[in-house]
C-alpha positions in Angstrom: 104.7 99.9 117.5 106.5 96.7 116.8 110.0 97.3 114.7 109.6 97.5 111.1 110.0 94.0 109.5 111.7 95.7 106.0 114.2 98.7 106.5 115.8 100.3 104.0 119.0 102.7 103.5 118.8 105.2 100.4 122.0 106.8 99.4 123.5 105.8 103.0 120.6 107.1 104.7 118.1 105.0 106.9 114.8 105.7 104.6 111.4 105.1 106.4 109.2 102.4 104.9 105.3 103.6 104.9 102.5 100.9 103.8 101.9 103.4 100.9 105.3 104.1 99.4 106.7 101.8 96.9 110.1 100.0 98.2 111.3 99.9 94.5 110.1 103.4 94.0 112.9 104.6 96.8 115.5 102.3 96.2 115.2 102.0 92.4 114.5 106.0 91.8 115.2 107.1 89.1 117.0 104.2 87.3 114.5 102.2 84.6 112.2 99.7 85.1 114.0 97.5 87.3 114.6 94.7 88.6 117.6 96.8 90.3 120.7 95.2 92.2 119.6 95.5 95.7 122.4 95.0 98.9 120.9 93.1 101.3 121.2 91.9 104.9 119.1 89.1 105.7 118.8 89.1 109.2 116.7 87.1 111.9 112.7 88.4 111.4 113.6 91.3 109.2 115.4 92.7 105.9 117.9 95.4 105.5 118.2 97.0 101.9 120.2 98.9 100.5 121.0 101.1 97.1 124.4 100.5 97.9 126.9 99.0 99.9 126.7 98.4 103.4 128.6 97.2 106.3 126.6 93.9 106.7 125.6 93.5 103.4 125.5 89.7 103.3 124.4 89.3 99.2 123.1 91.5 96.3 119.7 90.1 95.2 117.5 91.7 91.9 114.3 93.8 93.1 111.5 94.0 91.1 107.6 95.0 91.3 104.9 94.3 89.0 104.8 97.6 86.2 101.0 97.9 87.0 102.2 98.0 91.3 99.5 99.8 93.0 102.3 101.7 94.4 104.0 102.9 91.6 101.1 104.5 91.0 100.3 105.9 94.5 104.1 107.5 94.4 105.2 110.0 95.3 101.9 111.6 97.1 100.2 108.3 98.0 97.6 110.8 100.5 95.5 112.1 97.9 94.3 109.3 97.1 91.9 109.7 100.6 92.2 108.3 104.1 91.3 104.7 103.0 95.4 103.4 102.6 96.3 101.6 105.9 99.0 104.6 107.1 99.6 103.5 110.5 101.2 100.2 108.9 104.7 99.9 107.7 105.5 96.6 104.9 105.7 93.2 105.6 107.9 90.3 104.7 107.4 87.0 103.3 109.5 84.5 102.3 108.5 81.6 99.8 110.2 78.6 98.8 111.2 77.5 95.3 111.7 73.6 96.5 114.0 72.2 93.5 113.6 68.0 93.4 116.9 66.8 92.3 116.0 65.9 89.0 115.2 69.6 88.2 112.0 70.1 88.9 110.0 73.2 91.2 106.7 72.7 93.6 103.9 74.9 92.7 101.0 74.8 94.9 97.1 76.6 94.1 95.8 78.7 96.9 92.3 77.4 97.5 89.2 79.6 96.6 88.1 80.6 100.0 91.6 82.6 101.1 90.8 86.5 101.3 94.2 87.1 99.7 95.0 85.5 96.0 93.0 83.2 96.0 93.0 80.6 93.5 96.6 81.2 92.5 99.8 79.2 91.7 102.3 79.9 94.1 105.4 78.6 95.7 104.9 77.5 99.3 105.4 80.8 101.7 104.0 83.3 103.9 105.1 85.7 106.9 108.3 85.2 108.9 107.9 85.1 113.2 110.1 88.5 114.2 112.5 86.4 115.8 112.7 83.6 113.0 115.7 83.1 110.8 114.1 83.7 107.1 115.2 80.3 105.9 113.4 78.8 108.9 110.8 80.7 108.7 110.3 79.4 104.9 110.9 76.1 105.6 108.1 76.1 108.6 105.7 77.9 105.4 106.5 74.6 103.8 106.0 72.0 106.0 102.5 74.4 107.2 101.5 74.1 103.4 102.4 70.7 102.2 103.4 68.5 104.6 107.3 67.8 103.5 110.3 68.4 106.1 113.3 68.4 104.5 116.3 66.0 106.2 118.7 68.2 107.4 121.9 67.8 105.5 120.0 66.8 102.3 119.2 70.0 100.9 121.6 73.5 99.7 119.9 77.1 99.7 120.5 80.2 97.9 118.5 83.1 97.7 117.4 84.6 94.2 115.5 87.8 94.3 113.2 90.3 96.6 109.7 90.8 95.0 107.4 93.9 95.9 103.5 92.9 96.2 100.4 94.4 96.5 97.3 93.2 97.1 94.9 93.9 95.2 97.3 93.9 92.8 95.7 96.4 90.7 94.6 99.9 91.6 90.9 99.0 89.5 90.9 96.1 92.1 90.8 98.6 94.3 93.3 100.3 97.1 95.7 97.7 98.5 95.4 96.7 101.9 98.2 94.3 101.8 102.3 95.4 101.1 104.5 92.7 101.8 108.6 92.5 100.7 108.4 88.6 99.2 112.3 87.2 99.9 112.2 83.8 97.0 115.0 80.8 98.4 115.6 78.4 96.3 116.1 75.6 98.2 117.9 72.5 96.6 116.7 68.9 97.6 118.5 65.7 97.0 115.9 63.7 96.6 113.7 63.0 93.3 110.2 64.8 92.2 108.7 61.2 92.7 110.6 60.9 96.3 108.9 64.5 97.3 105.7 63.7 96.2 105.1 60.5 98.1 105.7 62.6 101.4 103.4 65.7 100.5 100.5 65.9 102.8 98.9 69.6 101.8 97.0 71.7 104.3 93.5 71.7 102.6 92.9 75.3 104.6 95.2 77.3 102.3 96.2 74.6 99.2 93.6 72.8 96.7 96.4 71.5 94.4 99.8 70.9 93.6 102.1 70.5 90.6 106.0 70.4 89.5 107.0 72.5 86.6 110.3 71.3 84.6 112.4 74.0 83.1 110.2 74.3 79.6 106.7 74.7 80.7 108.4 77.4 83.4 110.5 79.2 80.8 107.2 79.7 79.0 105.0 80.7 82.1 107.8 82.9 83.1 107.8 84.7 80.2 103.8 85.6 79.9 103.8 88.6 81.5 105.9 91.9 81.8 103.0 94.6 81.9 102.5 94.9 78.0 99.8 93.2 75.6 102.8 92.2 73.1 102.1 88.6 72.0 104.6 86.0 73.0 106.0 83.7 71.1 106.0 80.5 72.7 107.8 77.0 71.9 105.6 74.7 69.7 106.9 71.8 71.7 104.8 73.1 74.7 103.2 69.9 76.5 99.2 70.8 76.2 98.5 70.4 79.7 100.4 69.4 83.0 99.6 66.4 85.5 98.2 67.9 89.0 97.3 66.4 92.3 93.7 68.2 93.1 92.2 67.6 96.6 88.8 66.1 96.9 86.2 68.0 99.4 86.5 64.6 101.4 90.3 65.2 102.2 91.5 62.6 99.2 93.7 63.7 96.1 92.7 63.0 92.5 95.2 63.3 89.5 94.0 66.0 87.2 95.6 67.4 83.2 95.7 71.1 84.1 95.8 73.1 80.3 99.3 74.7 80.2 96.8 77.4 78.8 95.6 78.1 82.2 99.5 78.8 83.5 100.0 81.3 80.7 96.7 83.4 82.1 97.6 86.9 83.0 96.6 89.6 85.7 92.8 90.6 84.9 91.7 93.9 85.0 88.8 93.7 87.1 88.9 91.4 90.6 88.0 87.7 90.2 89.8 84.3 91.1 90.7 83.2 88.0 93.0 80.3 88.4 96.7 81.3 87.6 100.5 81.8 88.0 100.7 84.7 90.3 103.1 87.5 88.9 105.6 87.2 91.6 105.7 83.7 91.0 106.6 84.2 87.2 109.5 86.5 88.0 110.8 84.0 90.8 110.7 81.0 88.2 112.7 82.9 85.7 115.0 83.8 88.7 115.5 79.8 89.0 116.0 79.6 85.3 118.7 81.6 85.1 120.1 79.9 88.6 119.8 76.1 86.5 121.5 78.1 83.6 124.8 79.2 85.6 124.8 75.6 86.9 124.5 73.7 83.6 
């Protein structure tokens, strides 16, 4: 079996990391509703986390899962649920990139319709790391792969913000997940302008139908849509009503397009469908790089 991809230390002790037990549910026992101050190690192909201090600890990052997370649910005797959970499979890792334009702007890209996993959702740029890829790498390939832009070497800063815990399907009345993946978000800083990025996107039409930069308002306000409850929000009144998008034609051309800020704001159904929106994770990385733009202004 190859070596698991996400390893984890609880109270000092190496922890092993089934497909079926929640990562925040070991590391975050006990201790609220998260996201908890996880010690990490971000090494070549893999992540080490920790509860607590390590030696080789390189940062301390905020963890955090969805509050309807399949496997919070699942926990803490994920078997009785039958012999359909995938229990031969530890989780995976991803890393995504929140590419900042120097004039304070992030890339959000829509996962085309025909993708088998979230489809038709507004992500950053991302996917699996090779087990011998540096995570950084490995996000910057996902970026180039998706839309096209390599970033000059020596024009851009990094930092990383948070760890995310997914599921897909999301939701346990979507379903038992068959996908458990440890997302690592990187913001990654570029020098040049929104209008300098944009001329050099080329987006793989396999995996993206659309693309879009948020400012800091409209992301403040998708950011803050959904936290597991049906409390209204109460959003600014100066909220643009829609936001400009490059769509791809079937023919392989782009079209601008006014996307409603409405559809940003949509939330997690109940039931499965591809209802275009902001995918969870995605919400709890931008208000990561809200509060990153906060500590720099």
């Amino acid at each position: 079996m190859a070596a698991a991809r996400v390893q984890l230390l609880v109270s000092g002790r190496p922890e092993s990391v089934s497909f079926a037990r929640s990562v925040c549910g070991l590391l975050g026992a006990g201790l609220g509703p998260g996201p908890w101050p996880t010690y990490c190690s971000l090494k070549r192909g893999h992540l080490i986390l920790s509860d607590q201090p390590f030696p080789g600890a390189s940062v301390t990052l905020p963890l955090q899962r969805p509050p309807f997370c399949p496997f919070a649910a699942l926990d803490p005797q994920p078997w009785t649920t039958g012999a359909e959970l995938p229990m031969n499979r530890s989780v995976d890792l991803g890393v995504a990139i929140i590419l900042q334009s120097s004039d304070q702007t992030v890339l959000l890209t829509r996962r085309t319709r025909t993708l088998r996993v979230s489809p038709n959702l507004w992500v950053p740029p991302g996917g699996h790391v090779e087990p011998d890829e540096e995570l950084l790498d490995g996000g910057l390939r996902e970026l180039w792969e998706e839309s096209g832009l390599q970033l000059p070497q020596g024009q851009f800063s990094w930092v990383p913000l948070g760890l995310w815990e997914s599921a897909y399907p999301p939701k346990l009345t979507w379903g038992l997940p068959r996908y458990h993946h440890v997302v690592l978000y990187l913001l990654v800083i570029s020098q040049e302008s929104q209008q300098q990025l944009q001329a050099r996107i080329q987006p793989n039409p396999s995996e993206v139908s659309a693309f879009t930069w948020l400012g800091p308002d409209v992301a403040a306000a998708v950011a803050s849509t959904e936290d597991g409850t049906e409390a209204p929000r109460h959003l600014p009144q100066d909220l643009p009503p829609s936001v400009p998008v490059v769509e791809l034609d079937k023919d392989g051309g782009t079209r601008p397009l006014a996307l409603p800020v409405s559809t940003l704001l949509q939330t997690t159904p109940t039931t499965p469908d591809d209802k275009e929106r902001v995918s969870t994770g995605t919400k709890f990385a931008l208000g990561l790089w809200l509060q990153h733009l906060g500590k720099k202004r």
